[in-house]
C-alpha positions as CSV (number, residue, x, y, z in Angstrom):
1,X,0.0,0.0,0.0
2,X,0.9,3.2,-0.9
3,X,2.0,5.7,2.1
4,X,-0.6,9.0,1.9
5,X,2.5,11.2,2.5
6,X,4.2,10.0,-0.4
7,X,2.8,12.8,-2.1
8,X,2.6,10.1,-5.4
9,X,0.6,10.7,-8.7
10,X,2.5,14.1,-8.4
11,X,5.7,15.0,-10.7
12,X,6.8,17.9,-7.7
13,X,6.3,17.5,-4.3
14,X,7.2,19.3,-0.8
15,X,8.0,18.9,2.2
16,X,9.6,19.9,5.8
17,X,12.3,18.2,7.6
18,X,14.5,14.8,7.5
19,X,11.4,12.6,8.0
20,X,9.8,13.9,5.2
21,X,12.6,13.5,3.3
22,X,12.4,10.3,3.9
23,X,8.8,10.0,3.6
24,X,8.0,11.7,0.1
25,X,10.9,10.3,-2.5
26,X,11.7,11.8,-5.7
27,X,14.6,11.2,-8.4
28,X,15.9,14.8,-8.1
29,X,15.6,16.6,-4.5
30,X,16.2,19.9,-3.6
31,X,17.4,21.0,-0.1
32,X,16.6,24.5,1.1
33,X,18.2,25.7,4.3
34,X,18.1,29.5,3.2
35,X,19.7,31.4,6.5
36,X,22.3,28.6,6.7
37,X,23.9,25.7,4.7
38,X,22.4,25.6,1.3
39,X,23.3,29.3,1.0
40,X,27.0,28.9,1.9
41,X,27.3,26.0,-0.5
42,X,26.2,28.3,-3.6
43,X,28.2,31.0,-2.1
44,X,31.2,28.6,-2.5
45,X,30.7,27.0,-5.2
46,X,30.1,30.6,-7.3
47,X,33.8,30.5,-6.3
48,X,35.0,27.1,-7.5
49,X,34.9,25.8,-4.0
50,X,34.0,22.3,-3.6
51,X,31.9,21.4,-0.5
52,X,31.7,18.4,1.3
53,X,28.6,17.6,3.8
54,X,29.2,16.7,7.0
55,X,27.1,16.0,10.1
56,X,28.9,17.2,13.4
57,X,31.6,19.6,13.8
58,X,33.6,16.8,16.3
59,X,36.9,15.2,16.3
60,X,35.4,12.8,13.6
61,X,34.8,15.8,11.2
62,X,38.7,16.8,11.8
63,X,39.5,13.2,10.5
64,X,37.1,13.9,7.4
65,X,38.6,17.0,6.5
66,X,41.9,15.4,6.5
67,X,40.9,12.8,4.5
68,X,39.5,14.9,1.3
69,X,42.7,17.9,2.1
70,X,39.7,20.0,2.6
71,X,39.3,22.9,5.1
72,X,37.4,22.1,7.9
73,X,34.4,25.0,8.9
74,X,34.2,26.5,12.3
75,X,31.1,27.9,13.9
76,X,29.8,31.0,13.0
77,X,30.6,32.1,17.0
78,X,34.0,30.3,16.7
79,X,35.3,32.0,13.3
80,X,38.2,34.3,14.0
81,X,40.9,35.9,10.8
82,X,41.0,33.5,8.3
83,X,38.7,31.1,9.3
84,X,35.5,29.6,7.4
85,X,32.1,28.9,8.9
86,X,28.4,28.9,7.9
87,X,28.5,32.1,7.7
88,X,28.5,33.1,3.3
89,X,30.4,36.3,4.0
90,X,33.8,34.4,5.7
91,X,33.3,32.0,2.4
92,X,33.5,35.1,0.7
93,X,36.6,36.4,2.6
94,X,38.5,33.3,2.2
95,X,41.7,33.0,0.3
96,X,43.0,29.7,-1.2
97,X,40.2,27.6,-0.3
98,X,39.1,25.2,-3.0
99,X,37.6,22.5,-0.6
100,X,35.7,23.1,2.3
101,X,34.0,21.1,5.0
102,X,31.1,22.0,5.6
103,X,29.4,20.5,9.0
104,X,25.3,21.1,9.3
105,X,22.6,19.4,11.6
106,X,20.2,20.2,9.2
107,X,20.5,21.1,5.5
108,X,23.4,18.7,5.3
109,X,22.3,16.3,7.5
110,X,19.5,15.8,5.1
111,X,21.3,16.0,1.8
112,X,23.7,13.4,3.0
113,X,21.1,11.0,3.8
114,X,19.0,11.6,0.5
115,X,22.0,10.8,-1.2
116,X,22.9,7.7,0.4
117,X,18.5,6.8,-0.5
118,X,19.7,7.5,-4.4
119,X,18.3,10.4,-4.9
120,X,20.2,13.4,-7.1
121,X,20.3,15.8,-4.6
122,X,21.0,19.7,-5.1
123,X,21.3,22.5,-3.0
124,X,18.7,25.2,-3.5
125,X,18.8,28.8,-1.6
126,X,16.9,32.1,-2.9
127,X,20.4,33.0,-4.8
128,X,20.1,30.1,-6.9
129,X,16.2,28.9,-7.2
130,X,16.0,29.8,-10.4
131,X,19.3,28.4,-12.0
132,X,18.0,25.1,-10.1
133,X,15.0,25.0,-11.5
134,X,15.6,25.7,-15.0
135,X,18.3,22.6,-14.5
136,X,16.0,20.3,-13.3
137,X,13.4,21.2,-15.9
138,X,16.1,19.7,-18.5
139,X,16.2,15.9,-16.5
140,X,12.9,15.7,-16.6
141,X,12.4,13.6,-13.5
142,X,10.1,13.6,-10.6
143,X,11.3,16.3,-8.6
144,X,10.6,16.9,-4.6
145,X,11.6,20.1,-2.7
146,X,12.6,19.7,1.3
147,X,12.8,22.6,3.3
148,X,15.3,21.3,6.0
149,X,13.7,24.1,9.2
150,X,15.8,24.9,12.3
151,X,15.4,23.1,15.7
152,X,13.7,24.0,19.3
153,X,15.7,23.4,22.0
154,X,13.8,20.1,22.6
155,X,14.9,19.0,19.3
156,X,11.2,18.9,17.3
157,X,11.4,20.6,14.2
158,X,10.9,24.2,14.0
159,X,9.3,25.2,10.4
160,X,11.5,28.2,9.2
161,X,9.9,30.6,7.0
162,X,12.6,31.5,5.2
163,X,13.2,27.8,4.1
164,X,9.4,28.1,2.8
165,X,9.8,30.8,0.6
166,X,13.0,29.4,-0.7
167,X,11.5,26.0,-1.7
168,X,8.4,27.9,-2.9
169,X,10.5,30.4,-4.6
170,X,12.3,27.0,-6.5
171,X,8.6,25.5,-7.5
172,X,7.2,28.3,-8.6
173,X,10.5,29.0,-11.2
174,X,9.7,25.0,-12.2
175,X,6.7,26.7,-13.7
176,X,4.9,22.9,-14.1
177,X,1.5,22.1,-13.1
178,X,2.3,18.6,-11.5
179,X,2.5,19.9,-8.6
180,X,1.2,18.1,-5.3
181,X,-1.0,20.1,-2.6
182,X,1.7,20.5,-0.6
183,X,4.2,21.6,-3.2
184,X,1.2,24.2,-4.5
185,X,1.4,25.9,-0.8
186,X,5.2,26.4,-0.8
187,X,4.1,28.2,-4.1
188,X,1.9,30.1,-3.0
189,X,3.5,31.6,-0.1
190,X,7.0,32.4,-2.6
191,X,4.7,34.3,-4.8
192,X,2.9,36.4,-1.6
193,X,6.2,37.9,-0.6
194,X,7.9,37.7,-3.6
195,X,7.7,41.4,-4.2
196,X,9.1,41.9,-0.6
197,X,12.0,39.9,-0.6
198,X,15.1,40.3,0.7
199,X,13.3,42.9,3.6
200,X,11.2,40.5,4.6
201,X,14.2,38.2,5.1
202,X,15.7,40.6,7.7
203,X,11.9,40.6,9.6
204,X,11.4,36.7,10.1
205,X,12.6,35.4,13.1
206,X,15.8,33.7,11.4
207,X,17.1,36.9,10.2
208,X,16.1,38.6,13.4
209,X,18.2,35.8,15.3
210,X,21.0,36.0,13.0
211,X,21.1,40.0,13.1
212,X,21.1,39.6,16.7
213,X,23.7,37.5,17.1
214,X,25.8,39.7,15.0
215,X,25.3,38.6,11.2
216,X,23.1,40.9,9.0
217,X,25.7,40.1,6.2
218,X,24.4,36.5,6.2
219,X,21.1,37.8,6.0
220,X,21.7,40.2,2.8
221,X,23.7,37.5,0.8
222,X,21.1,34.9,1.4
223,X,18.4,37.5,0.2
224,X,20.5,37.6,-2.8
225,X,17.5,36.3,-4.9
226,X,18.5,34.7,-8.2
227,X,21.8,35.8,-8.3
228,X,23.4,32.8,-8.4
229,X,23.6,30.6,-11.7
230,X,25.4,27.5,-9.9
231,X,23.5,23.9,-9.5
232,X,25.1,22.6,-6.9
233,X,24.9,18.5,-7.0
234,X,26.0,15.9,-4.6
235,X,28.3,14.0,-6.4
236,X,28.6,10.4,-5.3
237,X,27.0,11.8,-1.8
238,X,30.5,13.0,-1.1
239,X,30.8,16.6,-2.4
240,X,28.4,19.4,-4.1
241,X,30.0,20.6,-7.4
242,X,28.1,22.6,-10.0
243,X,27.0,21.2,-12.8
């Protein structure tokens, strides 16, 4: 029997988190984690940096790093001269980087363990939506949207608008009609603010928390909308590269 939150009969589906990533499959999945990961991945790969997903910043992610020659990513908090972290502007600022490690509970979490389910996974922001959707129209597969969302402190998922509108933003650029209930309300709430975008970035609670905590930069480059042309793909679920 069929799961109902498969989302099937559908060529473009949606939905929130690493459970419905697992959940609701498609050939081609995009990951949205707009105020974080998937935003530094196009950031880097606009600079011919190749990025390699990784859960935990731990001693194991040190070993990883090792392993590829890559740079390993510090927290945002942690990042002194020099050093790289989530944050898009120290990507930016970087100098002789061409791999990078990039550690994430959520977006990469999630793209890592798409990949290892089969699926062609790409990573999708506001910067690039429309790059990524004009390359997917050209495979031609069932595609499926997952906007990765932030955590509460007890864990649970915590729906992040920003990762709405940026796997909205991507849908509504597939300009299909296949498209699920689910993927139709991501749509819909893209095109709403559309016109208001990137100050209504700053005003949701994510870019309030990261203004905050000292990184209104991060919030302007991820409210670069469409102006990135990379596609970021996992590559043998070891490293986004643009296509």
């Amino acid at each position: 029997m069929i799961s109902p939150y498969e989302q099937a009969g559908f060529g473009v589906g949606f939905d929130w988190g690493p459970v419905g990533a697992e959940v609701v499959a498609g050939d081609i999945v995009a990951v949205v984690d707009v105020l974080s990961f998937t935003t530094a991945v196009t950031v880097a790969v606009d600079l011919g940096i190749d990025v390699y997903p990784y859960r935990w910043r731990d001693e194991t992610a040190v070993a990883y790093a090792e392993q590829w020659g890559a740079k390993l990513a510090v927290g945002r908090s942690e990042a002194g001269p020099g050093d790289v972290s989530l944050s898009p502007a120290t990507i930016r600022q970087a100098e002789g980087v061409r791999r990078l490690v990039l550690p994430s509970p959520n977006g990469s979490t999630i793209a890592k363990q798409l990949s290892d389910g089969g699926a062609t996974v790409i990573a999708v922001s506001l910067r690039n939506r429309r790059a990524a959707a004009d390359w997917v129209r050209e495979q031609d597969k069932r595609v499926v949207a997952i906007a990765a969302g932030e955590r509460w402190k007890d864990g649970s998922l915590r729906p992040a608008v920003e990762d709405l509108w940026g796997a909205g933003g991507f849908l509504s650029a597939l300009d299909q009609d296949d498209l699920s209930p689910e993927a139709r309300a991501a749509v819909a709430a893209y095109d709403a603010v559309a016109g208001e975008l990137p100050e209504l970035l700053h005003e949701c609670a994510g870019g309030r928390e990261l203004t905050q905590y000292g990184y209104p930069e991060d919030v302007a480059i991820a409210g670069e909308v469409d102006a990135s042309t990379s596609v970021p793909v996992l590559v043998d679920g070891t490293m986004f590269r643009s296509t």
